[in-house]
C-alpha positions as CSV (number, residue, x, y, z in Angstrom):
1,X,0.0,0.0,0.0
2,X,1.3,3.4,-1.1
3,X,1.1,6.8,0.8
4,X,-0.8,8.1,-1.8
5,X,-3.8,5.5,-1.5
6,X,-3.5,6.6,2.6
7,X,-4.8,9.4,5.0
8,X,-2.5,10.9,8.0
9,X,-5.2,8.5,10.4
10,X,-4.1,5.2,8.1
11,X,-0.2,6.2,9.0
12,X,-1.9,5.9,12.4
13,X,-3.5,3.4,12.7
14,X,-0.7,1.4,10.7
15,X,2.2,1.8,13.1
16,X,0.1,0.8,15.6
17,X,0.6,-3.0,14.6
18,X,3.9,-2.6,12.4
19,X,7.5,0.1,12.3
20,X,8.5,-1.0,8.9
21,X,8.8,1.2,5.8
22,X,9.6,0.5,2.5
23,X,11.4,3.6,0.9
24,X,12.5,3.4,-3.6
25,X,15.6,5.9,-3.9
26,X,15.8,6.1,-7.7
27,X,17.0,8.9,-10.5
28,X,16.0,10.8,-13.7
29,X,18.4,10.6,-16.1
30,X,19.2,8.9,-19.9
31,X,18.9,5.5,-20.0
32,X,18.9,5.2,-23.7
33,X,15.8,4.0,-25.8
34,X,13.9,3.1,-22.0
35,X,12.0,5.6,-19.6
36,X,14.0,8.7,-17.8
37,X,12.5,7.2,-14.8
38,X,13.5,3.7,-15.1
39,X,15.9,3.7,-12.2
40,X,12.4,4.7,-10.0
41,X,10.1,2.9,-12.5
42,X,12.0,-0.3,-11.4
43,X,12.5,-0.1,-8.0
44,X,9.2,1.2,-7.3
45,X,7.7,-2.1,-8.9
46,X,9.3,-4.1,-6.5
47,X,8.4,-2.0,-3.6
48,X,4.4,-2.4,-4.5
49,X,5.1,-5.9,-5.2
50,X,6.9,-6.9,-2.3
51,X,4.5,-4.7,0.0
52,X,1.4,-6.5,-1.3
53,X,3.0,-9.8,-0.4
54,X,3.8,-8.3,3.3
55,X,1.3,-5.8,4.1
56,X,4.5,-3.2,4.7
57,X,3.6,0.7,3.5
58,X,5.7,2.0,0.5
59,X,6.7,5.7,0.6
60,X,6.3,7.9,-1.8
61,X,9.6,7.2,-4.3
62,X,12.9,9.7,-4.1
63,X,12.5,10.5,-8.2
64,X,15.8,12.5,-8.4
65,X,19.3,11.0,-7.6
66,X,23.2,12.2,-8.4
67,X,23.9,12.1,-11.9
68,X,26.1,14.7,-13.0
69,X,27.6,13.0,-15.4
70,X,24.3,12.4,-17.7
71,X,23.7,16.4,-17.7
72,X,24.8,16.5,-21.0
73,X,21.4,14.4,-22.2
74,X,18.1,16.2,-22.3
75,X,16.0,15.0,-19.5
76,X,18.5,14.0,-16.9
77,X,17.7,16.2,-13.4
78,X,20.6,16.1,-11.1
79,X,21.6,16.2,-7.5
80,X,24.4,17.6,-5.7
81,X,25.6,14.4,-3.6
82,X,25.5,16.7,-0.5
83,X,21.8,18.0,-1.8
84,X,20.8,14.0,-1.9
85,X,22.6,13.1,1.4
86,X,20.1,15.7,3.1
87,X,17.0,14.7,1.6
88,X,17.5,11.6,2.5
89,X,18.8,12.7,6.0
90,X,15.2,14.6,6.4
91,X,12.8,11.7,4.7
92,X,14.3,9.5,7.7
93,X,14.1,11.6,10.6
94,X,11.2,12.5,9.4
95,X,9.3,9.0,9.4
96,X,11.4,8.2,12.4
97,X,9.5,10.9,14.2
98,X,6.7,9.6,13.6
99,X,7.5,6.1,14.6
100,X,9.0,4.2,11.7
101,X,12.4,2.4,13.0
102,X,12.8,-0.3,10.3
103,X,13.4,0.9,6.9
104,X,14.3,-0.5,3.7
105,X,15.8,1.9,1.2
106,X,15.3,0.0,-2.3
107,X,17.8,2.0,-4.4
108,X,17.3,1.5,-8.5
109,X,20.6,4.4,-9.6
110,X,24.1,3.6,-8.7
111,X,24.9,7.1,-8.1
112,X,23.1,7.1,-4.8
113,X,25.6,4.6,-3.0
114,X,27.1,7.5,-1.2
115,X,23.3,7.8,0.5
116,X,25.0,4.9,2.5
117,X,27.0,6.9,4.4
118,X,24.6,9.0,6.0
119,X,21.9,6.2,6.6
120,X,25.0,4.6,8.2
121,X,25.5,7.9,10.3
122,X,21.8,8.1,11.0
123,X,21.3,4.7,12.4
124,X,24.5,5.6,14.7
125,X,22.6,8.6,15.9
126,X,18.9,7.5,16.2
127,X,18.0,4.9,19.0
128,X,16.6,1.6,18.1
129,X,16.7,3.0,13.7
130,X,17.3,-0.1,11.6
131,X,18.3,0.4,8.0
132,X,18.3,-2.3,5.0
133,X,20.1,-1.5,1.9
134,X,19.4,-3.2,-1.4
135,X,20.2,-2.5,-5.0
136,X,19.3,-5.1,-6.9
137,X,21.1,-5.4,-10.2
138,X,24.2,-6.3,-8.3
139,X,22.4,-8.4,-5.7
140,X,23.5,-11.8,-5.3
141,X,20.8,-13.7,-6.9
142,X,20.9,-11.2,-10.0
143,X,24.4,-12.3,-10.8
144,X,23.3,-15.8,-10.1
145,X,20.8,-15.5,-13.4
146,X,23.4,-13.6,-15.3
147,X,26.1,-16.4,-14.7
148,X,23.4,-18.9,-16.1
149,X,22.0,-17.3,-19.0
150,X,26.0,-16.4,-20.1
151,X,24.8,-12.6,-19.7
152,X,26.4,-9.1,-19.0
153,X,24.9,-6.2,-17.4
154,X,25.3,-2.5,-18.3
155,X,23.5,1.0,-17.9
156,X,20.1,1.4,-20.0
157,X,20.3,-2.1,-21.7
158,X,18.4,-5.6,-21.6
159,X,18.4,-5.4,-17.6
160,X,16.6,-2.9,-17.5
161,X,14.6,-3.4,-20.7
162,X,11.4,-4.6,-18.4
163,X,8.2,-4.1,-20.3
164,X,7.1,-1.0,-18.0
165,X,10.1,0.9,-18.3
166,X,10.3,0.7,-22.2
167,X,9.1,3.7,-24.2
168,X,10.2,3.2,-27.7
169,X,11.0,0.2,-29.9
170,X,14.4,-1.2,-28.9
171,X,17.1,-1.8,-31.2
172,X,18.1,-5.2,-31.7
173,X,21.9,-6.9,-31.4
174,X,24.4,-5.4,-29.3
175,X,26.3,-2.8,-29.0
176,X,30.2,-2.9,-27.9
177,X,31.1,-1.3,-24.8
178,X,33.3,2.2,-25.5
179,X,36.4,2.5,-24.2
180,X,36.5,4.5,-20.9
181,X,38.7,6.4,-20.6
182,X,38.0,7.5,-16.7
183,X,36.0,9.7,-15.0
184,X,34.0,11.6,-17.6
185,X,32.4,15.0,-17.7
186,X,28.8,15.1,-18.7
187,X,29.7,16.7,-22.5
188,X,32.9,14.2,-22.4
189,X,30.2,11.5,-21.7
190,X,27.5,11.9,-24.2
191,X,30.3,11.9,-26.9
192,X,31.6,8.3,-25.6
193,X,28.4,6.7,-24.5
194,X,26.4,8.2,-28.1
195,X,22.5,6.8,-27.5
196,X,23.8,6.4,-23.4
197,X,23.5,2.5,-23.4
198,X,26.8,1.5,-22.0
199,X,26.8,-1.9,-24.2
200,X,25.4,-5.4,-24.3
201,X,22.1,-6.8,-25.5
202,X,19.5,-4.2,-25.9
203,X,16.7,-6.5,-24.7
204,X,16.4,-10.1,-23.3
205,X,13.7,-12.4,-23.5
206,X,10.9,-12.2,-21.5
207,X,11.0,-14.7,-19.4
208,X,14.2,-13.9,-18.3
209,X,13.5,-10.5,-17.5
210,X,10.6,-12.2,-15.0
211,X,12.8,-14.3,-13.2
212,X,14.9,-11.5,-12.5
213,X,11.6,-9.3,-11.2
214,X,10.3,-12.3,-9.4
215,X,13.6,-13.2,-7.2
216,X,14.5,-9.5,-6.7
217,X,10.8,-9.4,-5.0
218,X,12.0,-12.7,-3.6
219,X,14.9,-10.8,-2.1
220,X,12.7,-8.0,-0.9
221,X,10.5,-9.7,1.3
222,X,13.1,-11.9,2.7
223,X,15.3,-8.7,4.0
224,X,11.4,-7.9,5.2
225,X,11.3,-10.3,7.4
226,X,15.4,-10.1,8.8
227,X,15.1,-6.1,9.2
């Protein structure tokens, strides 16, 4: 159940019975041919998913992240990393007021992983705060499905290619990953990365794009239940 679908006397009534919150940190920015919101369109999925299976509330998602280095493609809304390590700061002390104390923070971008560092700071600093931390493309039983189905990974293609982040027919093939030179300015960027898929298979099949939804849900509830 989503905050939006709630009333402040829900909130209530909730935490009467349960302190859990599920919380998707995501981005907009470029992901090639898919949705400038995939990196919330996907975790948010998992968070409704997951909370249906477990009853636990799903915050509203965080829709912008750091991604300075996608500036250079239309679309793409940045962050200053110390801009996103206070919003995030606030959003937890703010439903730890209330009464939250176990929180999962399902992160879709990897240019939120400094958020860590506060949340490990916060959970320090607040009595009795537990924090769970899960990105799922590199989660364990991700790389387990890549190692099986002989796949690679890489920004804006097949693993993200689910059917509700896709926007525009994908190409087909693959592409070869540029060189990289090292870290990259956002024009520097555009010019290496072209149509911003970093390489690899535009698109898998579908049914291995639902095993991948299914045991990151899978992954969700069980941290759920540990948290």
């Amino acid at each position: 159940m989503r905050f939006s679908e709630l009333n402040w006397f829900d909130i209530e009534k909730y935490l009467e019975k349960d302190d859990r919150l599920i919380l998707a940190l995501g981005a907009c920015e470029q992901h090639g041919y898919l949705s400038l919101l995939t990196d919330v369109k996907i975790p948010q999925a998992l968070a409704d998913a997951a909370g249906q299976q477990t009853g636990v509330l799903v915050a509203p998602p965080l829709d912008f992240g750091a991604s300075p280095y996608f500036l250079a493609y239309p679309g793409t809304i940045s962050m200053r990393i110390a801009t996103l390590l206070d919003v995030m700061e606030d959003i937890v002390r703010s439903v730890y007021r209330h009464g939250f104390r176990r929180v999962l923070a399902l992160n879709g971008h990897g240019g939120n992983d400094p958020v860590r560092g506060r949340l490990y700071e916060l959970a320090d600093e607040l009595p009795d705060l537990r924090i769970a931390w899960y990105a799922w493309w590199i989660s364990h039983s991700v790389e387990a499905i890549l190692q099986k189905h002989e796949l690679k990974s890489y920004h804006g293609g097949w693993i993200e290619a689910f059917d509700f982040t896709r926007v525009a027919k994908l190409p087909g093939g693959e592409k070869a990953p540029p060189h990289i030179p090292g870290l990259l300015g956002a024009e520097e960027a555009r010019q290496v990365y072209g149509d911003g898929v970093f390489g690899g298979k535009y698109q898998a099949d579908d049914a291995i794009m639902q095993e991948i939804f299914d045991i990151c849900v899978a992954d969700v509830v069980e941290l759920l239940k540990r948290i």
